[in-house]
C-alpha positions in Angstrom: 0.0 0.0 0.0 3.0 2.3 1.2 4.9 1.6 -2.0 1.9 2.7 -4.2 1.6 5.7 -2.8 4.6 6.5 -2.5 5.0 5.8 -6.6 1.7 8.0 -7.6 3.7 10.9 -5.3 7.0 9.9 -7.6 5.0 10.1 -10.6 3.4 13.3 -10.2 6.1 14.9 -9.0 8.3 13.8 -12.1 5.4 15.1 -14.3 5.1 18.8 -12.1 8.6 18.9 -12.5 8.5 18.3 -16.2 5.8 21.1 -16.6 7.5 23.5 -14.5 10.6 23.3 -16.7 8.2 23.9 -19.9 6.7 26.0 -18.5 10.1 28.3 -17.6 10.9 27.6 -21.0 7.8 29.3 -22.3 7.6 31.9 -20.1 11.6 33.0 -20.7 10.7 32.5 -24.3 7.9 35.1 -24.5 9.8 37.5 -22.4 12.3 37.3 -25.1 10.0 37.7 -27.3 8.4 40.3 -26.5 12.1 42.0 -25.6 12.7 41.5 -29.4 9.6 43.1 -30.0 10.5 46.1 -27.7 13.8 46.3 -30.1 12.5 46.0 -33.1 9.6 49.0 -32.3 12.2 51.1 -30.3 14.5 51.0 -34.2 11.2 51.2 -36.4 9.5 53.8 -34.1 13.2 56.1 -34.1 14.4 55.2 -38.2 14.2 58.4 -40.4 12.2 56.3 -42.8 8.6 56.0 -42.8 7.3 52.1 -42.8 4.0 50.8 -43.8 3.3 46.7 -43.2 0.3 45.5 -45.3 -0.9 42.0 -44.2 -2.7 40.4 -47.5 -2.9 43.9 -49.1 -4.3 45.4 -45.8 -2.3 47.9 -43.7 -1.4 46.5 -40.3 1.4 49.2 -39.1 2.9 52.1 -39.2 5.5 54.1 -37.8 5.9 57.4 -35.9 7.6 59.1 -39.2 4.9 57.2 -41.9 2.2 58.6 -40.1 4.1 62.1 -40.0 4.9 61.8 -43.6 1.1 61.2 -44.8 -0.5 62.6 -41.8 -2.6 59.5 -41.3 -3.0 58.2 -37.7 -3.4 54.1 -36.5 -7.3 54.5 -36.5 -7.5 55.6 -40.1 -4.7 53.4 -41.3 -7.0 50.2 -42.3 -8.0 52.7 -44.8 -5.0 54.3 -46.3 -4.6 53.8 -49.7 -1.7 55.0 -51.3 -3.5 55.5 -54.4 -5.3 58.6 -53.3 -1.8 60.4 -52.6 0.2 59.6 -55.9 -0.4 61.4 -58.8 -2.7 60.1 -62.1 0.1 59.5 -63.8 2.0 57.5 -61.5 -0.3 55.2 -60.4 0.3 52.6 -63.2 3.6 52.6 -62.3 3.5 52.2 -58.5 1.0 49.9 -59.1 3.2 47.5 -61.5 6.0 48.2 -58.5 4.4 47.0 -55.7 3.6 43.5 -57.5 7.2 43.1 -57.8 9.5 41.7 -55.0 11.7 44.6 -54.5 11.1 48.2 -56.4 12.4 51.9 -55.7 10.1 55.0 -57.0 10.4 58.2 -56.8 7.3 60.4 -57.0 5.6 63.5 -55.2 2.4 64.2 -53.7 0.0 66.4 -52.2 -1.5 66.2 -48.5 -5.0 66.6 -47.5 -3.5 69.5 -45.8 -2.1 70.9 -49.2 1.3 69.8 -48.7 4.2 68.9 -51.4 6.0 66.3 -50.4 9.0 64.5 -52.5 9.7 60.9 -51.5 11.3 57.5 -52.3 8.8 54.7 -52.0 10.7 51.4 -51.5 8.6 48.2 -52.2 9.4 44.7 -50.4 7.6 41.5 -51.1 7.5 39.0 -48.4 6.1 35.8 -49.8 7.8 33.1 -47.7 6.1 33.8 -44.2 2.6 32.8 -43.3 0.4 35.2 -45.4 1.4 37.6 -47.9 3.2 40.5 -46.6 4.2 43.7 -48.2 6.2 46.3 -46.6 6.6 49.8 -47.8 9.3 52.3 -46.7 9.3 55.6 -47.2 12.2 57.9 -47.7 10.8 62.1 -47.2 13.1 63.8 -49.0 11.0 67.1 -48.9 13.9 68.6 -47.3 16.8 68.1 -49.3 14.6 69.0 -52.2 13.7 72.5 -51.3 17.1 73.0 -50.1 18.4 71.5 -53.9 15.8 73.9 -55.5 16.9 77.3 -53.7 20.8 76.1 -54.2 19.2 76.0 -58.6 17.7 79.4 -58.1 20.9 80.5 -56.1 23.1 79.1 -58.2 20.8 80.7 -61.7 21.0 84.1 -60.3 24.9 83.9 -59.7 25.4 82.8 -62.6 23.1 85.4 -64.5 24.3 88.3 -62.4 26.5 91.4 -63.9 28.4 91.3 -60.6 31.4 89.0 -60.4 31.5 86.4 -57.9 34.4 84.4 -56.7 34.7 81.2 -54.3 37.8 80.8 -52.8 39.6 78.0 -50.8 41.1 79.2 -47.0 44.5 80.1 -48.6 42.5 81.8 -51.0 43.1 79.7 -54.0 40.1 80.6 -56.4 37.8 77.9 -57.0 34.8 79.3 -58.7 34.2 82.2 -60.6 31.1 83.1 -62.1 30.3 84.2 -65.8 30.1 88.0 -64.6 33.6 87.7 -63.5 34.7 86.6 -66.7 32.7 89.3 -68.8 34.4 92.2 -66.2 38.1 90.9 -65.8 38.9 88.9 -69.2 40.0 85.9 -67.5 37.9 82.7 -68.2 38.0 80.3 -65.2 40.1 78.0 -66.3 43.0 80.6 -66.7 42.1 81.9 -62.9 41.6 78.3 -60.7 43.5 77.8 -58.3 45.3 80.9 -58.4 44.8 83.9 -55.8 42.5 87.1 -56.7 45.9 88.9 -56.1 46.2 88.8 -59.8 43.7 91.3 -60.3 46.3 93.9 -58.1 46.9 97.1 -59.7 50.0 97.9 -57.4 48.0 101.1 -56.7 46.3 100.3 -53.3 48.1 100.8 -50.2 49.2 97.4 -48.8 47.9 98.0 -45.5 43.8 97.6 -47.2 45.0 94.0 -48.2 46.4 93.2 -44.6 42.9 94.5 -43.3 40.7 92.7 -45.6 42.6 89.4 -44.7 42.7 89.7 -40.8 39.1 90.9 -41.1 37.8 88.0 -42.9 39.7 85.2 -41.2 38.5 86.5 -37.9 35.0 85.8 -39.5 34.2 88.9 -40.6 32.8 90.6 -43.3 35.0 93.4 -45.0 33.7 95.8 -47.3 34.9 98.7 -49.5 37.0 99.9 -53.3 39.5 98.3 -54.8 41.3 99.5 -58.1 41.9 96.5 -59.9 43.7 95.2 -63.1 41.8 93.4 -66.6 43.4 91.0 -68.2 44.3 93.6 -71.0 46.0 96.1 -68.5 42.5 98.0 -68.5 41.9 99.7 -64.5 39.1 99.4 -63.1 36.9 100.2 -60.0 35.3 97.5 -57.8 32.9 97.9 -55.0 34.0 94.9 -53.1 32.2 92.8 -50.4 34.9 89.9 -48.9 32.9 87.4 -46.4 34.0 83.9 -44.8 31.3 81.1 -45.5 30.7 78.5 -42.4 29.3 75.4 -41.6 26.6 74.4 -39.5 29.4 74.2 -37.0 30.2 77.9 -37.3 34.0 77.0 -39.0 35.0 78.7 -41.9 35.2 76.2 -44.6 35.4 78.8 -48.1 35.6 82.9 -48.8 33.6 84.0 -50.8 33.6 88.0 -53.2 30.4 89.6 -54.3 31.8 92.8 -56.5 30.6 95.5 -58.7 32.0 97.3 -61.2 32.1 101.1 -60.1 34.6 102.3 -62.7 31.8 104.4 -64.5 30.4 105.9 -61.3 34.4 107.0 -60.4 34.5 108.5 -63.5 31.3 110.4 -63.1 32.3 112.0 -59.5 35.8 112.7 -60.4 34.3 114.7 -63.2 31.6 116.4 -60.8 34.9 117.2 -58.4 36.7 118.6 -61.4 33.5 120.3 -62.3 33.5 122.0 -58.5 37.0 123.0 -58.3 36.7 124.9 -61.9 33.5 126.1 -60.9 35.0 127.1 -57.6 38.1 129.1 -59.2 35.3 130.6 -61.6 33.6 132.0 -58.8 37.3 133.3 -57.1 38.3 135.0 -60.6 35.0 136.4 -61.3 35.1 137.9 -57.3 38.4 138.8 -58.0 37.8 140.8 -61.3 34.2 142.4 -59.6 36.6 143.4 -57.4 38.6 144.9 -59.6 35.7 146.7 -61.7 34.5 148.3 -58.5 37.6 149.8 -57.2 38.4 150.8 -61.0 35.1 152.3 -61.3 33.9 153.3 -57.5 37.2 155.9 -57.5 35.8 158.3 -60.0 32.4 157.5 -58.7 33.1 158.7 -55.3 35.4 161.6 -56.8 31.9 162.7 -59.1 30.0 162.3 -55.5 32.5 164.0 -53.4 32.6 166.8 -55.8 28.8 167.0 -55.9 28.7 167.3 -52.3 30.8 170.7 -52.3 29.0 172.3 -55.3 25.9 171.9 -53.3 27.1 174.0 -50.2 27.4 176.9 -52.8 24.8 179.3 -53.3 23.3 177.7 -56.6 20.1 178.5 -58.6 17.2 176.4 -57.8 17.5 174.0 -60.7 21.4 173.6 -60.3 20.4 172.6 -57.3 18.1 169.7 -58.3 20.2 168.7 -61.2 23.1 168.1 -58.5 20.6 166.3 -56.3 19.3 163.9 -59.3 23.6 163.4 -59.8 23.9 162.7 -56.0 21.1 160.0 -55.9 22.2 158.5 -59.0 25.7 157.9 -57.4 24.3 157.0 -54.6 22.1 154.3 -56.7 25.7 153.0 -58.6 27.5 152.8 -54.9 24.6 150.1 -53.9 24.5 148.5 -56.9 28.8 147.8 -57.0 27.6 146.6 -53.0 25.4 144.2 -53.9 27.2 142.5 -57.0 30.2 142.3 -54.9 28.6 140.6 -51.7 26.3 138.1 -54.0 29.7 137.0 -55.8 31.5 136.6 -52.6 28.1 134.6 -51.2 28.6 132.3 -54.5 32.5 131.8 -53.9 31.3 130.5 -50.3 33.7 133.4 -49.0 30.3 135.0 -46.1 28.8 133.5 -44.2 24.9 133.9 -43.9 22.6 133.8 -40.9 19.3 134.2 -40.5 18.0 136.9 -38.3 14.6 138.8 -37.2 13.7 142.2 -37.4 
């Protein structure tokens, strides 16, 4: 009786213990598992890519950056259909894509919030699991494309542009001129590239502009001002000149870059305006001078005629001698002002008084 029991209690315990082990195995299995899963969302959930898993043609999942890139959310997702983003005349050919086992698109479509967005669509056919899976990634570069598009329209209004432009290296070894440069020096590019703008010196600058340009701009800096330059031909001529570093998105100067008009014409234009001045200037101091002259050549006998009219009238003249010498006096009198008056307005044009403004 003792030894019956006694094997039913070795029994079960043999078959406890053989479940209990199972059972450990199961239970370390899923935790593994589901640490594996943990893994696999934490990559999919932070990957730059968007992913889309369809499960017999039916979306399943999506990550964090799919649903950012369509702006679609996990409740609506059963019904995406990518169909209703891609333009009419892709859809043939994303269509044809997808029933291959691996394809890469490119295409670009619109939001229901009206937004462009450029992206790679990457097509992978899983036919060796249970059920037909499908997954689609999804690059978004949106991004890079504006920034590709404003480098075009950059790089198309350089290139267009009257005013020469030159790229240079940190020793400042030219690598890029632009078609403005060529049309205002006479160098092509290939005869300036990897030589230094110094070429362009007309020896008539004062070295100590060059020294300031240079410490300016390597201290990061932006230096500004004329330089007389050299053509290719010999020809000199005037540049307004703008000298800046270019920097990274770490703030280190990687390039120096020159944006530069041509100013020869306007030189020209106020050197002949200050030439202009200064002869208009000594105009003004010979015609004071000679106004000068003509008063004190003609106010001497003037104020002899006046002086002399002043003793005739303390004789005892005749009524009408005495108004003809009074019509004589005032008509002096009238010359006297006159001589006055040219003289001050020619010293007022020469700049040589001063006027102030009073009240009276």
């Amino acid at each position: 009786m003792f030894s019956l029991i006694f094997c039913i209690i070795g029994i079960l315990s043999f078959v406890i213990f053989r479940n209990y082990n199972n059972l450990k195995k199961i239970i370390f299995t899923d935790i593994e598992l589901k640490k594996s899963e943990a893994r696999f969302r934490g990559f999919i959930e932070n990957t730059d890519n968007g992913l889309l898993i369809f499960e017999n043609n039916i979306p399943v999942f999506s990550n964090n950056k799919f649903n950012e890139i369509f702006q679609v959310n996990q409740d609506s997702l059963p019904n995406f259909r990518l169909a209703d983003y891609i333009p009419a005349w892709e859809q043939e050919r994303v269509k044809l894509m997808m029933s291959k086992s691996f394809q890469e698109a490119k295409t670009r479509f619109t939001t229901w919030l009206s937004n462009e967005k450029f992206v790679n669509l990457n097509f992978i056919n899983d036919t060796e699991t249970a059920g037909y899976y499908q997954y689609l990634v999804v690059q978004d570069n949106t991004e890079q494309k504006q920034i590709l598009t404003t480098i075009d329209i950059l790089s198309e209004n350089i290139a267009k542009s009257n005013d020469s432009v030159v790229i240079t290296d940190l020793n400042g070894n030219i690598e890029y001129v632009n078609p403005g440069f060529e049309n205002l020096t006479g160098y092509t590019f290939e005869e300036v590239k990897g030589k230094k703008p110094a070429i362009l010196k007309s020896n008539k600058m004062e070295p100590v502009i060059y020294k300031d340009l240079w410490n300016t701009i390597t201290a990061g800096d932006i230096w500004k001002g004329e330089l007389l330059n050299r053509k290719k031909d010999g020809t000199l001529f005037w540049e307004s000149t703008i000298i800046f570093p270019i920097k990274n998105s770490q703030n280190e100067i990687i390039k120096y870059s020159s944006v530069k008009t041509d100013i020869t014409y306007k030189k020209r234009i106020e050197e002949e305006l200050i030439s202009a001045r200064d002869k208009a200037e000594e105009n003004n101091r010979l015609k004071t001078a000679f106004l000068n002259n003509i008063s004190h050549e003609v106010r001497t006998p003037l104020n002899g005629i006046y002086g002399f009219v002043q003793v005739l009238q303390e004789l005892d003249l005749s009524a009408s001698a005495r108004r003809s010498l009074h019509i004589i006096k005032q008509n002096c009198e009238v010359l006297l002002k006159l001589f006055d008056d040219i003289i001050d307005f020619s010293r007022i044009e020469a700049r040589s008084v001063s006027l102030h403004k009073e009240g009276y």
